[in-house]
N, C-alpha and C positions, 0 to 999 in steps of 0.2 A: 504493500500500500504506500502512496503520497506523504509524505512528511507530516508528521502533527501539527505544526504552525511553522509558516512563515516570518523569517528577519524582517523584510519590509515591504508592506504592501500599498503601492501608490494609484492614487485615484485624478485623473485628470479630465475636467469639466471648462466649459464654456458660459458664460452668464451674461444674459443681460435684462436688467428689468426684473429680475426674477427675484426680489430682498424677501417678500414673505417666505420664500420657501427654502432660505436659506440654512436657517440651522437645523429644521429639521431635516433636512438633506445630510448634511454633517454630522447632526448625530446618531442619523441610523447607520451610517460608513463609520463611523468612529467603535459604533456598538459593536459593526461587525465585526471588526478589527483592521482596519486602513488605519495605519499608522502616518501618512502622509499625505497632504493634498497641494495639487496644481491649480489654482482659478483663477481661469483668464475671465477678465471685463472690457466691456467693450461699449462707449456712449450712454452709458448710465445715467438715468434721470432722477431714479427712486429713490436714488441713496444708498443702493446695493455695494456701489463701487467703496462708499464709506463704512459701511458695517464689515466689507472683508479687511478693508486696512485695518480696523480696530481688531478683529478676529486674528491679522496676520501679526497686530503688534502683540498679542499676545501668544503670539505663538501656536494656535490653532490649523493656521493657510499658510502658503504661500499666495500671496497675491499678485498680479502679474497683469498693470494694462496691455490692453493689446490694441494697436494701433494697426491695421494691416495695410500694405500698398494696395493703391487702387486695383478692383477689379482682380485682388485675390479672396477670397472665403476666408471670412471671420476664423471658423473653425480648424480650417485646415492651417491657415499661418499660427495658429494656436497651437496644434500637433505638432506641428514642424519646430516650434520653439521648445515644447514638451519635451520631446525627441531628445531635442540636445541638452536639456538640464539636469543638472547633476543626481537630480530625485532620479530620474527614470535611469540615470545610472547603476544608481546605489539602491534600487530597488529590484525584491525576489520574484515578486507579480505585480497586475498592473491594470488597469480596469479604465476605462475612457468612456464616461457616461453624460448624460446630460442630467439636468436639477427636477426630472420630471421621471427617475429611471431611478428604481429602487429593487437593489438584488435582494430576492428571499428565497434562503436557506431551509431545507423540510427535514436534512437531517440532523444529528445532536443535536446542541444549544440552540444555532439558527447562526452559527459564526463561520466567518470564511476557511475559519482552522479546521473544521468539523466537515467540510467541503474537502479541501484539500486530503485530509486524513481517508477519504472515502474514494480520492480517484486512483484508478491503478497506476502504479509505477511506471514513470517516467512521461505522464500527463505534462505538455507544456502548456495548452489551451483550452477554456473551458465556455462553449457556445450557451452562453443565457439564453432560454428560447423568449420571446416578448411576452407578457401575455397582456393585452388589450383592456383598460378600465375604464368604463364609462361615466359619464357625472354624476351616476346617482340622484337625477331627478332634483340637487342643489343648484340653487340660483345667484346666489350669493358668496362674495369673499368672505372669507373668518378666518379668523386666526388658529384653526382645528389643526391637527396634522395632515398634511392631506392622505398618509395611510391609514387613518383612521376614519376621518371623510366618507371614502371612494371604496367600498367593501363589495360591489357588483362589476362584472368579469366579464369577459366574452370566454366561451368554453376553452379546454386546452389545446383539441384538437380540431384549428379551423384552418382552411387551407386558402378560403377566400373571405375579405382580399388578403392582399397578398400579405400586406404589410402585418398579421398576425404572425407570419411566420418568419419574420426578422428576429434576429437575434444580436446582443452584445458580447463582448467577451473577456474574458479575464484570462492574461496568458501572461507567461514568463517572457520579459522586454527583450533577455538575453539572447530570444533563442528567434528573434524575427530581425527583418532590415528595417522594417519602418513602422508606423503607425498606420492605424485607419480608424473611420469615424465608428464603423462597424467591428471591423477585424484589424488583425496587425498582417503586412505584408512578407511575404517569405522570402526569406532570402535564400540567392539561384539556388538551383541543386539542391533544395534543404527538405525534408519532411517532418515536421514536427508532429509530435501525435496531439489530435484533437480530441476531443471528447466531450459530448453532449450533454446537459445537464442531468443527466443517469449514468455518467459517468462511463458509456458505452462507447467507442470506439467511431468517431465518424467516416460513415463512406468516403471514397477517393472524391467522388462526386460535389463534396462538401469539403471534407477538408483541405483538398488539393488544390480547390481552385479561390484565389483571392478575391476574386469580383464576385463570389457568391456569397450572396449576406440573406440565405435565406434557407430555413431548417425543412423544407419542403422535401417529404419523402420518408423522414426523420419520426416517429413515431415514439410514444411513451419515452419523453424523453426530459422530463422535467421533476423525476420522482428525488433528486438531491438538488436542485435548485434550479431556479428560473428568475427573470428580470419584469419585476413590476412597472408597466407602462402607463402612467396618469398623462398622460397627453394630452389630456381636454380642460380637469377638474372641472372646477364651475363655471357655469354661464360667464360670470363679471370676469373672471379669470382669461378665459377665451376669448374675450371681446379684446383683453388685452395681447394677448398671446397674438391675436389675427391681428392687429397693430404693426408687433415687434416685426410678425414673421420667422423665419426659420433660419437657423445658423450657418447650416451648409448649403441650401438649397432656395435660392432669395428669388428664383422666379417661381417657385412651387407658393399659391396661395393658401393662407390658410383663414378657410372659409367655411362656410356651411354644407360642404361635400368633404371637405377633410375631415368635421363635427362627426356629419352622418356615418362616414368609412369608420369611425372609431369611437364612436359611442354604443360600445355593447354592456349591456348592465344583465345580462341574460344570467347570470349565477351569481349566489351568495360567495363572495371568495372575503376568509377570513384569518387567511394565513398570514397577514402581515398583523394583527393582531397580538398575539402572544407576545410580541416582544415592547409591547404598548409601555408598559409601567416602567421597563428600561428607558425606554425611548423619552418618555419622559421626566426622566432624572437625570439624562442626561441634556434632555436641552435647556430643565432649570441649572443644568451645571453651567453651559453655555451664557446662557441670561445673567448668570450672576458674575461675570466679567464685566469688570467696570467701562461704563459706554455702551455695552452691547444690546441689553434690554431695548434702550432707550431708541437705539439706531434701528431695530427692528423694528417698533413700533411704526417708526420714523416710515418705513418704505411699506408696511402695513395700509397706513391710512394712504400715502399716496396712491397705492392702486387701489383703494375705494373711493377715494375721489375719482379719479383717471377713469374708472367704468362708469361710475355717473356721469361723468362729461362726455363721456363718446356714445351713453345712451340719450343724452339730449340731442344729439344730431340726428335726421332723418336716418342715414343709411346706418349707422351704429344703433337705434332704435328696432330699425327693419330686421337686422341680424339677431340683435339679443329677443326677439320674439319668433323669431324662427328658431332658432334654437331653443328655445323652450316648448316650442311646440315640436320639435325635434325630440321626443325626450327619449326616446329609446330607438334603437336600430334592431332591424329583425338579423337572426343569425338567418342563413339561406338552409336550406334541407343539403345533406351531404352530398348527393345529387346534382344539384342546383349549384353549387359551389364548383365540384370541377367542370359543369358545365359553362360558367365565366370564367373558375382557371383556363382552361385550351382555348376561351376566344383572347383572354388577355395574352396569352404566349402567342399565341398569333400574330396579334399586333405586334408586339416585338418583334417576332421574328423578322416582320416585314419592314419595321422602320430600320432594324440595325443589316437587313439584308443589303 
């Protein structure tokens, strides 16, 4: 078996706008056991960019504006700066998520160590499968967790769309050439053994190939861990969200067809749950650093203000009531599902033809 615990485990994220979800982002990575964080900022309005200096002067972050040259991705000049920093040096594993992506852990404690300990020997990468959360029929920001929030799921096993079957990953830095948003890239000639969130062996089909960010074919495979997806949270949240836009992807809108593709609330999922009463003792541990409470609160009310203001305008209006009336997406029959799989492969086929 994998090693009991890991020397150092580093977590590198991209932020903007995003300050309510800050620490409890932090202290659920903290709880797991991420020993170290990378957080790039980028045009902060909220205050975000402020609550990570006080978090970084205490030693919590590393903080790290990110300025990128024209007409490069936010995210990716952020990788590329990760890449070369001495964390992702001095670190055993390594995880590249967003402030909206939360790994949970089914076996032992719920800790990254209790993962590792369960994969076979000589695991260098470990594919979180997504799993899809819907708003939960919430209309409003709070100050809740949002893993406590957001407890309605889309099933484990959906194949459409697609984007259910994306995955994150946690892998040894050591043992790739470079980063990705998704995966890390292989270096020539190299095979590193991957392995699924059950800890099973992924196909050449998966593992081999770099540009494949997607566990399709991949079956029961989420029984030692999987990556929690709140992509939407709340109505006010989302009006903000489809504001900001996306970090890698800034001609992808997000709108009330991004809503619908991933608001599945179709199952009780209450796995992130159990580790609730850590979770929060460790973010009143957070809070009780001098400045930080306060700086929270700080980028709290801005974006409750910030949705009230974009719902006084006509098209911010139009939205936040379609999505409300939005409030659940149907899963498709299994059927019906690869039957818009083979039309969507299709159309690839033919544009990248």
């Amino acid at each position: 078996m994998a090693e009991a615990a890991p020397n150092r485990v580093l977590s590198v994220t991209t932020q903007r706008n995003e300050g309510p979800y800050l620490l409890e982002w932090l202290a659920w990575h903290r709880l797991l056991g991420v020993t170290d964080f990378l957080v790039f900022s980028n045009d902060c309005e909220d205050g975000s960019d402020r609550l990570l200096d006080l978090l970084a002067g205490h030693g919590v972050v590393t903080h790290l504006p990110n300025r990128p040259p024209e007409g490069r991705s936010v995210q990716w000049s952020a990788l590329d700066q990760a890449w070369r920093h001495p964390a992702r040096k001095a670190a055993d594993w390594m995880l590249i998520s967003d402030l909206d992506e939360f790994p949970v852990i089914h076996t032992g404690a719920g800790r990254i160590a209790d993962l590792l300990a369960a994969l076979p020997d000589g695991a260098e990468a470990v594919a979180l499968g997504w799993r899809l959360f819907g708003a939960n029929g919430i209309a409003q920001i709070s100050d809740a967790p949002v893993t406590a929030q957001f407890t309605r799921s889309a099933p484990p096993e959906m194949i459409h769309p697609i984007a259910g079957t994306f995955f994150k990953s946690l892998f040894r830095p050591a043992s790739f050439a470079r980063p990705g948003v998704h995966r890390p890239r292989h270096r020539k000639d190299s095979a590193p053994l991957w392995v699924d969130g059950s800890g099973r062996t992924l196909p050449p089909l998966v593992a081999a190939n770099d540009k494949r960010l997607s566990l399709l074919g991949v079956t029961d495979s989420r029984n030692l861990a999987e990556m929690h997806h709140y992509s939407l949270r709340s109505a006010q949240s989302f009006l903000i969200k489809s504001e900001r836009g996306l970090p890698n992807r800034a001609d992808k809108p997000v709108d009330l067809g991004y809503w619908v593709a991933r608001n599945f609330n179709t199952q009780q999922n209450t796995a992130a749950l159990r580790l609730q009463p850590a979770l929060q003792d460790e973010m009143a541990a957070l809070k009780a650093l001098p400045g930080v409470a306060e700086a929270h609160d700080q980028t709290l009310h801005w974006h409750q203000h910030r949705a009230d203001r974009i719902c006084r305008s006509s098209a911010g209006y139009d939205l936040f009531c379609k999505l409300l009336l939005a409030a659940d997406s149907a899963v498709p029959t299994m059927q019906r599902q690869r039957q818009l799989l083979v039309m969507f492969q299709a159309i690839k086929a033919d544009v990248t033809s």
